[in-house]
VOGU-3710 file (C-alpha; in Angstrom, 3 decimals, decimal comma):
1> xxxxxxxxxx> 277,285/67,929/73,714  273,417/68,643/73,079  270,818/65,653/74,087  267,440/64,938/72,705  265,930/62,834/75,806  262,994/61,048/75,456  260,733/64,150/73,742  257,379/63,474/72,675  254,665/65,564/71,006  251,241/65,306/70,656
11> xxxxxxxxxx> 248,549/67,922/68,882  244,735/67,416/70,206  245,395/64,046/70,994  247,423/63,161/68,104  251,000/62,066/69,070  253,355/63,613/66,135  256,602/61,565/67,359  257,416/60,075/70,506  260,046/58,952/72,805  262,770/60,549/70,432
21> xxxxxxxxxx> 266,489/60,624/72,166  269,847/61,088/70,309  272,723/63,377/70,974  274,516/66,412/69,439  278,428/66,420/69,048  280,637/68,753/67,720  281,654/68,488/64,082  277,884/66,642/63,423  276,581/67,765/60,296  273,032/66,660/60,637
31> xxxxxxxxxx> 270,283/66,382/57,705  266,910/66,415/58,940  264,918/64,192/56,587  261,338/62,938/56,306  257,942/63,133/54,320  256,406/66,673/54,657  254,327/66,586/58,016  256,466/64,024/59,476  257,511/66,457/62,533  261,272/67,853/60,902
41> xxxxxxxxxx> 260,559/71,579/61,536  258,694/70,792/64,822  261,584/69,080/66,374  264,090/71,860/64,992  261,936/74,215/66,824  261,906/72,214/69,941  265,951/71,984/69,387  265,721/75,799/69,355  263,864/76,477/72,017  261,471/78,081/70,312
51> xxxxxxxxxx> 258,527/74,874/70,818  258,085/73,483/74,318  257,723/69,803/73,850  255,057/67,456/75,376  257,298/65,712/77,149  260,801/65,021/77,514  263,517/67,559/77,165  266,637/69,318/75,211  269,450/69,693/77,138  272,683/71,990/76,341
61> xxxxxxxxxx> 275,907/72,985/78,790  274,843/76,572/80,083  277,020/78,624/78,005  275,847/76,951/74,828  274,481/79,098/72,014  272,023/77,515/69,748  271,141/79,859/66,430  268,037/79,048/64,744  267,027/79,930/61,171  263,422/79,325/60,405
71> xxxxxxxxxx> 261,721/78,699/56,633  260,085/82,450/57,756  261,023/85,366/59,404  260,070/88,612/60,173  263,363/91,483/60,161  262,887/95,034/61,448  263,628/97,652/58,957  265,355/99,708/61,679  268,610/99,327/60,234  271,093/99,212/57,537
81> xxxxxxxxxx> 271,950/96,016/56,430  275,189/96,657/58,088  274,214/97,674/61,562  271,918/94,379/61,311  274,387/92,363/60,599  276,218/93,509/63,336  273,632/92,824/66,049  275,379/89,659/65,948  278,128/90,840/68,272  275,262/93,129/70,389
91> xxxxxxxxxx> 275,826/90,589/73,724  279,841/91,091/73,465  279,830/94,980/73,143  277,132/95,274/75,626  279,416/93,049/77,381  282,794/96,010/77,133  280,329/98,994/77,727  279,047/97,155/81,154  282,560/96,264/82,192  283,754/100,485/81,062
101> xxxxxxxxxx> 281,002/101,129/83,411  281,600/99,329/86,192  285,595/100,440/85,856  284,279/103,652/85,910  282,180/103,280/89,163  285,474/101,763/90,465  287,550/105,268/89,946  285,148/107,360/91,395  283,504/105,465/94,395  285,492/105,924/97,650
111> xxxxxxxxxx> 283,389/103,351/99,925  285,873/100,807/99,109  285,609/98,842/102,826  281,705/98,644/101,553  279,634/95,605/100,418  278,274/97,268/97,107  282,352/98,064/96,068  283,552/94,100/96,789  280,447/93,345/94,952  280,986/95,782/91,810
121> xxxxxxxxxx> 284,814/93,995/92,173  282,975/90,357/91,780  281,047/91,864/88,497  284,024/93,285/86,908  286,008/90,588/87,520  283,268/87,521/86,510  282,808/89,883/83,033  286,229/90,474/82,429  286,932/86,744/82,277  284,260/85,710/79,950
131> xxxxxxxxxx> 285,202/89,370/77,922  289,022/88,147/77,575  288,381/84,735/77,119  286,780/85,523/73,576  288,826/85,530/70,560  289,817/89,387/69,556  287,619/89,730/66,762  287,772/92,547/64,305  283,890/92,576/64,172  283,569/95,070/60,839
141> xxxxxxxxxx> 285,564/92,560/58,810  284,045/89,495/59,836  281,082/91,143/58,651  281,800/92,476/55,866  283,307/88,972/55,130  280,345/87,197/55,861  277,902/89,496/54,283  279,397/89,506/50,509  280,464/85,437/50,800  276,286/85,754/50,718
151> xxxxxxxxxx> 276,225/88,070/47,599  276,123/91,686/49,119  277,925/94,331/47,715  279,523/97,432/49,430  277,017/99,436/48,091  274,451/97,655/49,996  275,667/97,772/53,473  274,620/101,551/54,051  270,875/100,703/52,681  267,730/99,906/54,984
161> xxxxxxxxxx> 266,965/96,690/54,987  263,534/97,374/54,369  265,101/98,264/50,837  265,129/93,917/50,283  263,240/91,233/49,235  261,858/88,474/51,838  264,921/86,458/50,313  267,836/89,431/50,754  266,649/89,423/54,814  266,499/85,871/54,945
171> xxxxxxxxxx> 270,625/86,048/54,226  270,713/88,786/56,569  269,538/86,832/58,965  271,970/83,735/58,336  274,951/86,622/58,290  274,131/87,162/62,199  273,479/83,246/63,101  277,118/82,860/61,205  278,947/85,872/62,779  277,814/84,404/66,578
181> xxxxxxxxxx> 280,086/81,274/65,437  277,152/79,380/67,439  277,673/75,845/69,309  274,683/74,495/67,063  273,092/75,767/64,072  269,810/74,748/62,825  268,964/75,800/59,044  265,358/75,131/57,931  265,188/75,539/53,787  268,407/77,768/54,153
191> xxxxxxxxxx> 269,100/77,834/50,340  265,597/78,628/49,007  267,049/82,485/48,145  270,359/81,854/47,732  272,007/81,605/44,194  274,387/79,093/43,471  277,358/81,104/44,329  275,829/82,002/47,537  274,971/77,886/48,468  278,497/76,482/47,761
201> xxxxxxxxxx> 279,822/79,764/50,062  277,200/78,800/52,758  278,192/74,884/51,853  281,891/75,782/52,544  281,634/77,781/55,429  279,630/75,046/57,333  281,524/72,771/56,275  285,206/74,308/57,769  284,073/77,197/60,054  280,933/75,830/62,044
211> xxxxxxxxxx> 280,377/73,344/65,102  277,523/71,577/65,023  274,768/71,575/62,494  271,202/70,399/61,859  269,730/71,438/58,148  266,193/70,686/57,223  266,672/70,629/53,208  265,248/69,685/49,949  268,738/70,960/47,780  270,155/67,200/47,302
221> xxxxxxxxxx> 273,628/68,004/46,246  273,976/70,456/49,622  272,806/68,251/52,071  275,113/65,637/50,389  278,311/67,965/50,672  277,343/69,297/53,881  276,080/66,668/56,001  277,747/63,337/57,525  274,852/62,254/59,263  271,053/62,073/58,686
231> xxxxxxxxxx> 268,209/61,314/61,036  265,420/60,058/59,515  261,870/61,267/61,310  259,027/58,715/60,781  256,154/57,036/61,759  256,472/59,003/65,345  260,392/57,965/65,630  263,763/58,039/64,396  266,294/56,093/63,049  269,985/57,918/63,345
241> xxxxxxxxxx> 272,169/56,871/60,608  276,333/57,895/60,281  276,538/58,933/56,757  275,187/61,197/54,220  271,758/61,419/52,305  273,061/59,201/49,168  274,305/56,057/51,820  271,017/56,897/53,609  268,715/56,439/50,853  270,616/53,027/49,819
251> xxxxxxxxxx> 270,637/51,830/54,410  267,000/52,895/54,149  266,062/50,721/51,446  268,182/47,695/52,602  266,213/48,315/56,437  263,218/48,364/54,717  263,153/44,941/52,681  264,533/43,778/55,772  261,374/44,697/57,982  258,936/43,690/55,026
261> xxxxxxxxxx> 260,877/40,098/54,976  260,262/39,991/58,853  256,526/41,194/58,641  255,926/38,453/55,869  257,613/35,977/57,921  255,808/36,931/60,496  252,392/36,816/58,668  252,787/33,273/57,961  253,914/32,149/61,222  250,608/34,453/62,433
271> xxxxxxxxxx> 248,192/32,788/59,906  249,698/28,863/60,539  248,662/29,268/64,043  245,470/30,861/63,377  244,674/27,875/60,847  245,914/25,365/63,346  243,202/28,052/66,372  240,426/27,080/63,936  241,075/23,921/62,677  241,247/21,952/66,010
281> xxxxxxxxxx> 238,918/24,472/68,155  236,434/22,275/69,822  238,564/19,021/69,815  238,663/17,514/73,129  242,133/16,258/72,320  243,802/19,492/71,423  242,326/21,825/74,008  245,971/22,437/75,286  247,326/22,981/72,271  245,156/25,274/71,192
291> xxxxxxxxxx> 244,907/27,752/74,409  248,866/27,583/74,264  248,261/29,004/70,604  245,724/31,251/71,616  248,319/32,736/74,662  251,240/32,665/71,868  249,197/34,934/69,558  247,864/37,267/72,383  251,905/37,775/73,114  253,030/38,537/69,558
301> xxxxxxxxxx> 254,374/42,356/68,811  253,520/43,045/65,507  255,940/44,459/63,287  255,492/47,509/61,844  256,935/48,314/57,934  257,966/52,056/57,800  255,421/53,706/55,757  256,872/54,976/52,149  255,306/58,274/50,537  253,479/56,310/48,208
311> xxxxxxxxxx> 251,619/59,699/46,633  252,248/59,692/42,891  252,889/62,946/41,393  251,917/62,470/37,686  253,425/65,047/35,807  253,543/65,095/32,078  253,675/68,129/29,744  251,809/67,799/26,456  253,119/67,721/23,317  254,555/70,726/22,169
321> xxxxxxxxxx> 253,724/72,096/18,531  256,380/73,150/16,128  257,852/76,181/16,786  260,184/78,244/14,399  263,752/77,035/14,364  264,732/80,072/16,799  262,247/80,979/19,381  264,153/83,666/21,039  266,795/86,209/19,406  268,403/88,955/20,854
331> xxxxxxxxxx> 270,582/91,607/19,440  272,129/94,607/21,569  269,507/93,731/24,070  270,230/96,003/27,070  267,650/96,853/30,550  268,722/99,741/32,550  266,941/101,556/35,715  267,847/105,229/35,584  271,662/105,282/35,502  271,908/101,412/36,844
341> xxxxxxxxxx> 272,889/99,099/33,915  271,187/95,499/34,306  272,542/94,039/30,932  273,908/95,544/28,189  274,484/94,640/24,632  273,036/90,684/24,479  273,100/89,685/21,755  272,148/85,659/21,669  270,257/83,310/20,051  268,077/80,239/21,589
351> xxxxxxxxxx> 267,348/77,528/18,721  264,577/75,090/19,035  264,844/72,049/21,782  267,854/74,057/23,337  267,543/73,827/27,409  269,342/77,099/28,601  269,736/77,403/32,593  270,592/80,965/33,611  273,237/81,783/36,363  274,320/84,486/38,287
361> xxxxxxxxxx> 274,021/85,994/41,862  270,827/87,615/42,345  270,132/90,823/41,018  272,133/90,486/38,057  269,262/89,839/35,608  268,604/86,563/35,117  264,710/87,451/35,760  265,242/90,688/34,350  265,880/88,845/31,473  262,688/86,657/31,697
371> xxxxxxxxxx> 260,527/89,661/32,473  261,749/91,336/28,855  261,190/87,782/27,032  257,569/88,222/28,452  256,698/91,097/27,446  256,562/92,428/30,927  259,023/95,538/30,942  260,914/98,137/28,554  264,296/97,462/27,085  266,519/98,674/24,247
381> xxxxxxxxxx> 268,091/96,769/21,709  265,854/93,795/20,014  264,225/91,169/21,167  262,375/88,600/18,538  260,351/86,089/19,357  260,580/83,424/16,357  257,300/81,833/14,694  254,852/79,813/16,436  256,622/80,659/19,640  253,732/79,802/22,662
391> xxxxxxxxxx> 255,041/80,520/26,132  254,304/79,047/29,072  256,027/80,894/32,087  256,370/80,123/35,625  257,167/83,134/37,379  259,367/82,980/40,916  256,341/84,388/42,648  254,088/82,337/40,814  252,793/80,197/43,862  252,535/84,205/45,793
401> xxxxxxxxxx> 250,206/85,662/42,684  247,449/82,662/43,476  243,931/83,881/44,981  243,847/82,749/47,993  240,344/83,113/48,712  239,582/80,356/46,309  239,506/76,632/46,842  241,974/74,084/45,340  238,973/73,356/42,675  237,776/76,770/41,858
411> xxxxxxxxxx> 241,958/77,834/40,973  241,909/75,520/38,550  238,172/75,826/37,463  238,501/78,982/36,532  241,120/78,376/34,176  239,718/75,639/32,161  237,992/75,093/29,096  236,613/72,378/26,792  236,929/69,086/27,506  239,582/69,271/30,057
421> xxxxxxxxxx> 237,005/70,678/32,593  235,747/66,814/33,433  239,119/66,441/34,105  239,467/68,521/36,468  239,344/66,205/39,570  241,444/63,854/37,770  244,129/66,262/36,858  244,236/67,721/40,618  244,047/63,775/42,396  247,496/63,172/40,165
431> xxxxxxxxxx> 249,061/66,477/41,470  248,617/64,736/45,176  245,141/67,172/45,419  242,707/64,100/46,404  239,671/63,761/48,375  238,710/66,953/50,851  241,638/68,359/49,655  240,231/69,847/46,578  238,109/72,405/48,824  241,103/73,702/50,609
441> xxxxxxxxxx> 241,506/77,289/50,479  244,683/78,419/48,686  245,598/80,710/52,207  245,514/77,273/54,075  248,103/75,437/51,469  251,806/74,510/52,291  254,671/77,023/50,052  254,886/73,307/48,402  251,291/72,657/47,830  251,084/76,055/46,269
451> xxxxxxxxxx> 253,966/75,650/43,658  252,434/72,381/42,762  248,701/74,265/42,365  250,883/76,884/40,312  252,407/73,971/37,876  249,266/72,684/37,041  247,995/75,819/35,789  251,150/75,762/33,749  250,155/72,563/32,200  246,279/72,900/31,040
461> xxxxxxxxxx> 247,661/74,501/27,805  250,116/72,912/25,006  253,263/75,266/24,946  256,744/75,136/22,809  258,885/77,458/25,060  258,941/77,033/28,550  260,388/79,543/30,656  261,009/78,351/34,777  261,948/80,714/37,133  262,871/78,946/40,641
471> xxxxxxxxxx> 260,219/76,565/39,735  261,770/74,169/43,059  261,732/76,596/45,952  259,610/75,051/48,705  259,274/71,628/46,544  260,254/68,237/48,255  263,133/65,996/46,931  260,965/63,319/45,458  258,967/66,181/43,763  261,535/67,655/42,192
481> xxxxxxxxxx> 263,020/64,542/41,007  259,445/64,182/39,594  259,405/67,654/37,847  262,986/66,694/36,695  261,746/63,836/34,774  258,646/65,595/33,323  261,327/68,605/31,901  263,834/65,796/30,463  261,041/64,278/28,465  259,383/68,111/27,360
491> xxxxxxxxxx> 260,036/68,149/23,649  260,175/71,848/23,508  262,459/74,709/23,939  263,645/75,222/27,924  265,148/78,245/30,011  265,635/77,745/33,452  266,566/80,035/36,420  267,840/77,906/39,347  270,301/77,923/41,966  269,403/73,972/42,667
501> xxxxxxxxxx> 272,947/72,609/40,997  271,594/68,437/41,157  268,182/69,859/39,684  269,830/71,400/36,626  272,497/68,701/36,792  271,409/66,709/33,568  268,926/69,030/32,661  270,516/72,059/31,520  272,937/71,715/28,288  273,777/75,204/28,063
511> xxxxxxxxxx> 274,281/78,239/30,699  273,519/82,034/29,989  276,009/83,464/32,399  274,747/86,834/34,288  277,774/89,278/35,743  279,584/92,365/35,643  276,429/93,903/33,303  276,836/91,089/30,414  275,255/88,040/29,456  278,064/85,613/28,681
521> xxxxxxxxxx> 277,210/82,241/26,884  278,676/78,540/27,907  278,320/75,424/25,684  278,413/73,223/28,675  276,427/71,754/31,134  275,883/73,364/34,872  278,970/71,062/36,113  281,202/72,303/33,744  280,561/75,723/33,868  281,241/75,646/37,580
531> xxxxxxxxxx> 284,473/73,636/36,745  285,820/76,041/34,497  284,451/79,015/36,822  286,053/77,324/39,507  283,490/78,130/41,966  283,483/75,004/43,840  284,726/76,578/47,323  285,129/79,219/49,001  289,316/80,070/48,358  288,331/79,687/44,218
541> xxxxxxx> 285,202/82,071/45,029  287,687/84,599/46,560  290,358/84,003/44,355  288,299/84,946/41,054  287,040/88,000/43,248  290,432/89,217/43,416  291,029/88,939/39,887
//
C-alpha cells in the first residue's frame, strides 16, 4: 500500500491544495479528475517523486517501484527502439552481471578466513535472493510483445529512435514503464498519440496485467473502462469516490445540490439572526439575546459550495454554403515514398453532409490522406474536388504552427477582416480568452489553450468541408463535449481523424478504414466498425493479427 498523508502545496504564497491524505491499494484503478489548474499533474508528480511537496509526505514499502509517465518527455536518440525498450530490464541484468562478478571474485580469491571474502559471501548471497526471487522472464519477447500491442512493427525495432515523432517516443516510453510491471503507474494524457487500436491494447493491459494505477485523462470512454475509482481534486482538497467517471459525475452532482441546499439553509438561518442583531440592537430588554446572537454568529463555519467550471465555451460554426453534391472523389488514388506504398488504388467517393471518421494505426495514411485532399503533397491516381468545395482544415500540428511571439489578440488580428474585426474581443472572451488574457503570448499558453486559439482561426471564415485531424489532443472533457456539439449541428460535409472512440461516438456515420496499403470503406458508425473488427480487447486484437 502507497499513502498520501496530509500533503500540502503552496506557490508564492498561494496554497494549490492542502491537507490531502488517501491511500493506494493494489488493483486501484485511479482517475485523476479536476478543472485544468486544479493541482492533478502536480500531485501525480509529487506521487512520483519527481515534486517535493510543501508539506506532508508519500509513503511506499522500500522495494516499491513507482513508474511515471509525464504529458512531456525528453528520449535520448542513443538507441534503437529496441535496445530502449529494453532499458526496462537494465536494474535486473545489471543485477546477473554484478552477481557473475562477484562469483567470479569467489573462484579466484584464496583469503577465504578474510573479512572482504565473508563480506563478498553476504553480497552474493543478499543479490542472489532478490535475482531468484523474480519471475524468469524471457525479456526479448515481453518486449517485442509490448512494443507492437502499441503499434510497432518488426521493421521498426532496429531504427534510432531519433527516427520518431514526439508521439512514437512517448509509446516508447510507456513500453519501458509496462515491461518494469511497476507497483504503481501514473499516466498523465497517456492516449494523446495513441490510435484507437493502440488505447483499447493499453486499456486491456491495465486493466488485467497492472497493479495499481493513477491516469490523469481527458479520453472519457478510457478512463470509464479503465478506472474503478476517481478522486476528484478541488477547491485545495479531495473527495475520493469508489466508482468510475460516469457514477462520479452523477455522486458529484447529487453532493453538490446537497451542499447548495445546506449553504441556502444556512443563509437564512444567517440572515434571521442578523435581522433579529439589528432589529432589537439597543433595546434594554434584549441585550442578552442579542450578544448570545452576536456569539452564535461569530461561531458559525460557513459552508463552502464546490466551485463548478462555469467558463462557457461558445462554439458555433457558420453556415455553410452549398457545395456540389460530391465534394471529394477519388479514383486509383495511390501515395508512395520511394518503394514504400502508403495507399494504393482508392477509389471513394464523399457526398455532401456525409461525416467520414478515418481509422487506422498511425502511419498508415489517414493524414497522408488529408495532406493529398489539401493540396499539400504529390500522388497518383485522381483526386477531384467537387464544385463550390471551401475547406477549412485543422491540421494535427495546428496548435504547434501558431507564432508564438504574438499575443492572444494579435493571432487572431492578423487574420481578420471586415466587420468581424470589432469582434474580435468578443469572439476570443467566448473561446474562454477574457480579460488580461488576450495579451498572453502564444509561448506562455497551455497545449489546450493553444488548440482552442487554433479553432478559432478555423472559424472566422464560412466553410462546406471540414477536414479535423486530432482536433481533441490536449482538450478537456467538457471542451470536447463542447466541440462535439458544435460538429453535430455543422451543416456541412465532415472528415475526421481521431483515436477518441466517445468523441466520434455519435459523430461519425461512416469510417474510411486505413491498413495493409488500402483504404477500405464501412457504412457504420465507429461502434460498429469496432464490433465487426472485433477489436475490443486485447485476445480479438491478437487473434485478427494471426489471421
Amino acid at each position: 500500500m502507497i499513502s498520501v498523508d496530509a500533503v500540502g502545496v503552496e506557490f508564492s504564497g498561494t496554497v494549490l491544495f492542502n491537507d490531502i491524505t488517501f491511500n493506494i491499494n493494489e488493483n486501484d484503478r485511479i482517475a485523476l479528475m479536476g478543472k485544468n489548474g486544479a493541482g492533478k499533474s502536480t500531485l501525480l508528480k509529487i506521487i512520483a517523486g519527481a515534486n517535493k511537496p510543501t508539506r506532508g509526505k508519500v509513503s511506499a514499502p522500500k522495494d516499491a517501484i513507482i513508474a511515471y509517465l509525464p504529458q512531456h518527455l525528453l528520449t535520448e536518440d542513443k538507441a534503437t527502439v529496441f535496445e530502449e525498450a529494453s532499458k526496462a530490464f537494465s536494474k535486473i541484468l545489471d543485477m546477473k552481471t554484478q552477481m557473475d562478478y562477484l562469483n567470479s571474485q569467489l573462484e579466484t580469491r584464496t583469503d577465504y578466513e578474510s573479512e572482504a571474502y565473508s563480506k563478498i559471501i553476504e553480497q552474493v548471497s543478499e543479490l542472489s535472493e532478490k535475482y531468484y526471487s523474480i519471475e524468469e522472464i524471457n525479456f526479448d519477447a515481453e518486449v517485442e510483445k509490448t512494443l507492437m500491442g502499441l503499434g510497432f512493427l518488426r521493421s521498426d525495432f532496429n531504427r534510432s529512435t531519433k527516427e520518431f515523432s514526439g508521439g512514437w517516443r512517448m509509446r516508447i516510453e510507456l513500453a519501458k514503464i509496462l515491461l518494469q510491471k511497476p507497483d504503481l503507474i501514473l499516466l498523465d494524457e497517456p492516449t494523446n498519440h495513441l490510435d484507437i487500436e493502440s488505447v483499447q491494447w493499453l486499456e486491456e493491459f491495465l486493466k488485467t496485467s497492472a497493479k495499481a494505477v493513477i491516469v490523469i485523462s481527458h479520453d472519457k470512454m478510457f478512463v470509464d473502462n479503465l478506472t474503478n475509482r476517481t478522486i476528484e481534486v478541488t477547491m485545495g482538497r479531495i473527495y475520493d469516490y469508489k466508482t468510475n467517471y460516469t457514477h462520479y459525475l452523477e455522486l458529484r452532482r447529487e453532493r453538490r445540490e446537497q451542499q447548495q441546499k445546506q449553504f441556502d439553509d444556512q443563509a437564512k438561518q444567517i440572515a434571521d439572526i442578523q435581522q433579529f442583531i439589528d432589529r432589537f440592537k439597543g433595546t434594554y430588554s434584549k441585550t442578552l439575546q442579542v450578544q448570545s446572537r452576536v456569539k452564535m454568529l461569530e461561531k458559525i463555519e460557513i459552508i463552502e459550495v464546490d466551485e463548478v467550471d462555469s467558463s462557457a465555451l461558445n462554439l458555433k460554426f457558420p453556415p455553410a454554403p452549398r457545395s456540389g453534391n460530391y465534394p471529394i472523389i477519388t479514383e486509383g488514388l495511390t501515395k508512395k515514398y520511394g518503394d514504400h506504398i502508403v495507399f494504393k488504388d482508392a477509389s471513394l467517393t464523399i457526398a455532401r453532409g456525409e461525416r467520414i471518421a478515418l481509422i487506422g494505426k498511425n502511419g498508415e495514411g489517414k493524414s497522408t490522406f488529408v495532406k493529398a485532399i489539401m493540396g499539400e503533397i504529390d500522388f497518383d491516381g485522381k483526386l477531384q474536388l467537387g464544385h463550390n468545395s471551401m475547406i477549412g482544415y485543422f491540421a494535427q500540428d495546428q496548435a504547434a504552427r501558431l507564432d508564438e511571439d504574438l499575443t492572444v489578440f494579435q493571432t487572431i488580428d492578423q487574420i481578420a477582416f471586415g466587420d468581424i474585426r470589432t469582434q474580435i474581443k468578443n469572439i476570443l472572451g467566448a473561446f474562454m480568452f477574457g480579460g488580461e488574457a488576450i495579451e498572453k503570448k502564444v509561448k506562455m499558453l497551455s497545449g489546450g489553450e493553444k488548440t482552442r486559439l487554433a479553432m478559432i482561426k478555423l472559424l472566422l471564415q464560412p466553410v462546406n468541408l471540414l477536414i479535423l485531424d486530432e482536433p481533441t489532443n490536449h482538450l478537456d472533457i467538457k471542451t470536447k463535449d463542447i466541440l462535439k456539439d458544435a460538429l453535430r449541428a455543422f451543416d456541412g460535409t465532415l472528415i475526421l481523424v481521431s483515436h477518441d472512440r466517445d468523441f466520434l461516438d455519435g459523430l461519425a456515420t461512416k469510417v474510411f478504414e486505413f491498413g495493409n496499403k488500402r483504404i477500405k470503406e464501412h457504412f457504420e458508425d465507429i461502434n460498429g466498425f469496432l464490433r465487426n473488427k472485433k477489436l475490443e480487447n486485447l485476445r480479438e486484437v491478437e487473434r485478427s493479427a494471426a489471421k
